[in-house]
Each structure stands twice: as C-alpha cells, then as structure tokens.
C-alpha positions in Angstrom: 0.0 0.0 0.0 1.6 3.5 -1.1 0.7 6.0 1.1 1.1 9.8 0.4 1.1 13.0 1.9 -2.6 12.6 4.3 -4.3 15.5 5.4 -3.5 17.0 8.3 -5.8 16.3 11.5 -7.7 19.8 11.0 -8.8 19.3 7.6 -12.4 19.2 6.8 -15.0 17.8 4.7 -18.3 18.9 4.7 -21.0 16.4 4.2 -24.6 17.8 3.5 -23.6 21.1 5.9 -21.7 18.5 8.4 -18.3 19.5 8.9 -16.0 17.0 9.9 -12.1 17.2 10.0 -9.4 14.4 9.5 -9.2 14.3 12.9 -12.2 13.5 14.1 -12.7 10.6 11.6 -9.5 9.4 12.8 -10.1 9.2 16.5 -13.6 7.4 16.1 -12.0 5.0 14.0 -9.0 4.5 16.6 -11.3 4.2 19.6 -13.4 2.2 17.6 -11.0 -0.5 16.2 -9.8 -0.9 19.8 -13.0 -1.3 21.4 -13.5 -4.0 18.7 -10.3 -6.3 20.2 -11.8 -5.6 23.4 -15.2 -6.8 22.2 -16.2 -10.4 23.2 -18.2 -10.9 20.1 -16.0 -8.8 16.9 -13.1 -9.2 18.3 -13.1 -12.9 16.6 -13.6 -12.2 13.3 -11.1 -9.3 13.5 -8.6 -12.0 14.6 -7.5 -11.6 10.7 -6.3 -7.7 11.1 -2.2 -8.7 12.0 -1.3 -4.8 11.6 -3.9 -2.9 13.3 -2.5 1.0 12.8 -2.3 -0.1 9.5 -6.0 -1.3 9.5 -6.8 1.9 11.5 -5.2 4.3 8.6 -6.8 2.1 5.9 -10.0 2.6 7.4 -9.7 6.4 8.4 -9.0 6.5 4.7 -12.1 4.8 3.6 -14.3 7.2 5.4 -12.4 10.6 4.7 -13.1 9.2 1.1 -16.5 8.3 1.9 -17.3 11.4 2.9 -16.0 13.3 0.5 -12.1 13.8 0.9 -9.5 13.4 -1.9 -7.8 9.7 -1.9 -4.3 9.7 -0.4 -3.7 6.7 -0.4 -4.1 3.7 -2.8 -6.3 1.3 -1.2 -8.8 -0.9 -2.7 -11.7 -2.0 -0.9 -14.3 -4.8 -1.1 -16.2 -5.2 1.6 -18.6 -8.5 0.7 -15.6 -10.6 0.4 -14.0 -9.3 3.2 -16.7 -9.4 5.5 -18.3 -12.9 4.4 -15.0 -14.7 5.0 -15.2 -13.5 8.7 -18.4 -14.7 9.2 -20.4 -11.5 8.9 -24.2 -12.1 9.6 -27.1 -10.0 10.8 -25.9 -10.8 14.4 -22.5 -9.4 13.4 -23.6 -6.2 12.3 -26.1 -5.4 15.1 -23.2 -5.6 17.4 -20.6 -3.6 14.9 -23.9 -0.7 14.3 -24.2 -0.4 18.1 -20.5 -0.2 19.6 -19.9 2.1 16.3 -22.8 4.2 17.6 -21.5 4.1 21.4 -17.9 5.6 20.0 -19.2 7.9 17.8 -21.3 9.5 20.8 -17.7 9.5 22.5 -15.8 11.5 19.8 -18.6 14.0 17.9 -21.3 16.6 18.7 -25.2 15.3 17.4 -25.3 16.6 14.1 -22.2 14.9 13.1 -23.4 11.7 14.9 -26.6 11.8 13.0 -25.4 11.9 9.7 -22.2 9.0 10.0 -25.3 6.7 11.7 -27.3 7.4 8.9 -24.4 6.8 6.2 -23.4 3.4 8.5 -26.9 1.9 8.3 -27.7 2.6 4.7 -24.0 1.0 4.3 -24.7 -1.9 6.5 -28.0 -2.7 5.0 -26.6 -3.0 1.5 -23.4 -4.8 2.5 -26.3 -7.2 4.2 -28.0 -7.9 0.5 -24.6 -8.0 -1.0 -23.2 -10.4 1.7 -27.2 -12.6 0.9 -26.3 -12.7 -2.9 -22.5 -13.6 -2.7 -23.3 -15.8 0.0 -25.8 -18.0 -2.5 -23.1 -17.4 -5.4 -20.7 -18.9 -3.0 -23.3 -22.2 -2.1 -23.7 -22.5 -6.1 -20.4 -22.6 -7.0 -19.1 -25.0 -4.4 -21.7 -27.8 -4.3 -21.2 -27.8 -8.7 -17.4 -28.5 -7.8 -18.4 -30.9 -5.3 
C-alpha cells in the first residue's frame, strides 16, 4: 500500500452542511477499532487484522473518502468478500452498528453523529443484501465443484 502526503488532523469535509475534520474521523475510527479487540463478540472475526495501525489508517481513509475527501492513499476496498470470509451475519452487524454508535457519541457533537449513523446503516444494509447474494453465489459454485 503507497501512502502519500494525508491530510492534516484539522482538515475538513463537509458532508450535507456537516463538517468533519481528518481528525475527528480518525479518532472514532482508533477508539473504535480498539473497542472491537476488546469486544467479546467482533473481536473474533477481526482475529485476521495482523497490523492494526495499519488497518486503522486504511479505514480512516475509507471514510475521509467516503465522505467526501481526496484519496491519499491507494487502497482498494471490497467489503462483501472481506466481510463474508469472517463470518459477517445479521448478528454481526447489530453488534458492529451499536458499539460504532457508542464511540461515535464519544468523539462527535449530534449533528455529526446523525449523519455517520445514517451513512453506517444505509451502508450496512446494503453490505447485508450484498453479503445474501454472494453468500448464494458462493453455495452455487461450491456444491457444482463438489
């Protein structure tokens, strides 16, 4: 992974009038990445993540770029593979939604919280229906080899 010059913590984005800065997308995504190896339930599938400030810039990255930000880094992302190899599941991502939620409410003021919860659930609902349709693409495949 190349990385480049990032942004510095006190650049901003503005999503739909919601200001966020570098910063602030960085320190949710900290706190929340170590409240997930803390986690009884996520911190299993996460047992793949071997470099976790790695996974932690990766993913500050995703969301700066999610929301808006220029790409510093080159990173390619695919979720539904990632995320049906570890077991992801409705379960799964009731947990992930509400100990994203809790450290959100830790790091931003409302209006900031309201609009990454919204973004998160519309993200989570089509990863969901992704993760359905690879998931019987996957069955398919494998009992025709079998």
């Amino acid at each position: 992974m190349e990385l480049k010059q990032g942004p510095q913590t006190t650049d901003e984005i503005i999503v739909n009038g919601v200001s966020f800065t570098h910063g602030d997308i960085y320190n949710v995504v900290d706190d929340f990445y170590t409240r997930i190896q803390g986690d009884v339930m996520l911190k299993v599938p996460f047992q793949s993540v071997h470099d976790w400030p790695e996974h932690i810039q990766r993913l500050t990255h995703f969301w700066w770029i999610r929301f808006g930000g220029k790409p510093y880094m080159f990173a390619e992302y695919n979720p539904v593979l990632k995320h049906f190899f570890a077991g992801f599941d409705g379960l799964f991502l009731s947990r992930w939604l509400q100990l994203f939620y809790e450290t959100l409410c830790s790091h931003l003021n409302p209006d900031q919280i309201q609009l990454w919860k919204m973004v998160t659930e519309r993200m989570g609902q089509s990863l969901s229906i992704r993760n359905e349709h690879f998931k019987e693409y996957y069955e398919q495949n494998k009992n025709q080899q079998d």
